[in-house]
C-alpha positions as CSV (number, residue, x, y, z in Angstrom):
1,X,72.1,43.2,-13.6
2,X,75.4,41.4,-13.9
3,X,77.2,42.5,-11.0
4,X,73.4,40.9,-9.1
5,X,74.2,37.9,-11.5
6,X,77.9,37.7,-10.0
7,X,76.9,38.1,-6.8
8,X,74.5,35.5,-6.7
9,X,76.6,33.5,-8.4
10,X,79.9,34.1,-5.4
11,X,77.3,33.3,-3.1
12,X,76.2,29.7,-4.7
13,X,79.6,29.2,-4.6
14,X,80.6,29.7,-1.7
15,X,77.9,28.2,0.2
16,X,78.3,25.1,-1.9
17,X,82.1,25.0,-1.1
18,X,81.4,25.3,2.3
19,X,79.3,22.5,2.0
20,X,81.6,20.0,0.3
21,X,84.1,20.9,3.3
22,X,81.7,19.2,5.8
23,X,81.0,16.3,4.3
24,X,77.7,14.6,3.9
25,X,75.4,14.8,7.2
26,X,72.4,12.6,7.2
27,X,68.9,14.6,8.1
28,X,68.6,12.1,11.5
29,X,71.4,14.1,13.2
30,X,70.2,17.0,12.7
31,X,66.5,16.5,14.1
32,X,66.2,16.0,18.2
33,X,65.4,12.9,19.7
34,X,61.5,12.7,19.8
35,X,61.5,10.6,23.4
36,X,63.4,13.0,25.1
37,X,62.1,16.0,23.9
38,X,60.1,18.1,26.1
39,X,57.3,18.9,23.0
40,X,56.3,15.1,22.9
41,X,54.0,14.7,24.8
42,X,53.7,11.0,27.0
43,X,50.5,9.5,25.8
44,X,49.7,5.7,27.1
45,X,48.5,3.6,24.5
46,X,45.6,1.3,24.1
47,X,42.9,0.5,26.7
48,X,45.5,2.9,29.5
49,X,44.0,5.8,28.0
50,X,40.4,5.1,27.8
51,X,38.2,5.4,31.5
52,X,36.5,2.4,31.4
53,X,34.1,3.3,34.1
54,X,32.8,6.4,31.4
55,X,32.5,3.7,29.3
56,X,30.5,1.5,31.5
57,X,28.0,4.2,32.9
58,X,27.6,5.1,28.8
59,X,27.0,1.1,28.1
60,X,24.4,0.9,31.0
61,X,22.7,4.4,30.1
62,X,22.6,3.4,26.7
63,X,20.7,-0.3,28.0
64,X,18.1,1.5,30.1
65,X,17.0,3.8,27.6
66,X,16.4,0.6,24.9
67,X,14.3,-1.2,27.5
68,X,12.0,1.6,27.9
69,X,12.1,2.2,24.5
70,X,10.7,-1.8,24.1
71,X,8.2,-1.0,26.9
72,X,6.6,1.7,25.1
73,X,6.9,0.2,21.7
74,X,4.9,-2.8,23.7
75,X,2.3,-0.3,25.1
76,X,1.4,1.3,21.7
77,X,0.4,-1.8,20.1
């Protein structure tokens, strides 16, 4: 159990040496740049990435079906 308790301990020690010989090294170098990364991505934002014409044949579908809905509301009274 000691020699695992002196061995952990070198370890800490070195690795925390090792550390203090590099310096401080902010997170932001070490992560890749998201805009060129090959993962991201390219999205277009806002009204680029909606198909208005979808939109527009939903809009008239949706109008059609609420006049003949009024029409037979009309007929049943």
């Amino acid at each position: 159990m000691v020699g695992l308790a002196a061995l952990g301990t070198a370890i800490f020690w070195i690795d925390f040496q090792l550390k203090r010989r590099r310096g401080h090294r902010p997170l932001s170098q070490s992560k890749p740049s998201r805009a060129n990364s090959k993962l991201t991505p390219k999205k277009e934002l806002g009204m680029e990435a909606l198909d208005l014409e979808l939109v527009d044949s939903a809009n008239k579908e949706n109008e059609r079906i609420g006049k003949d809905n009024a029409i037979e509301t009309q007929r049943a009274r």
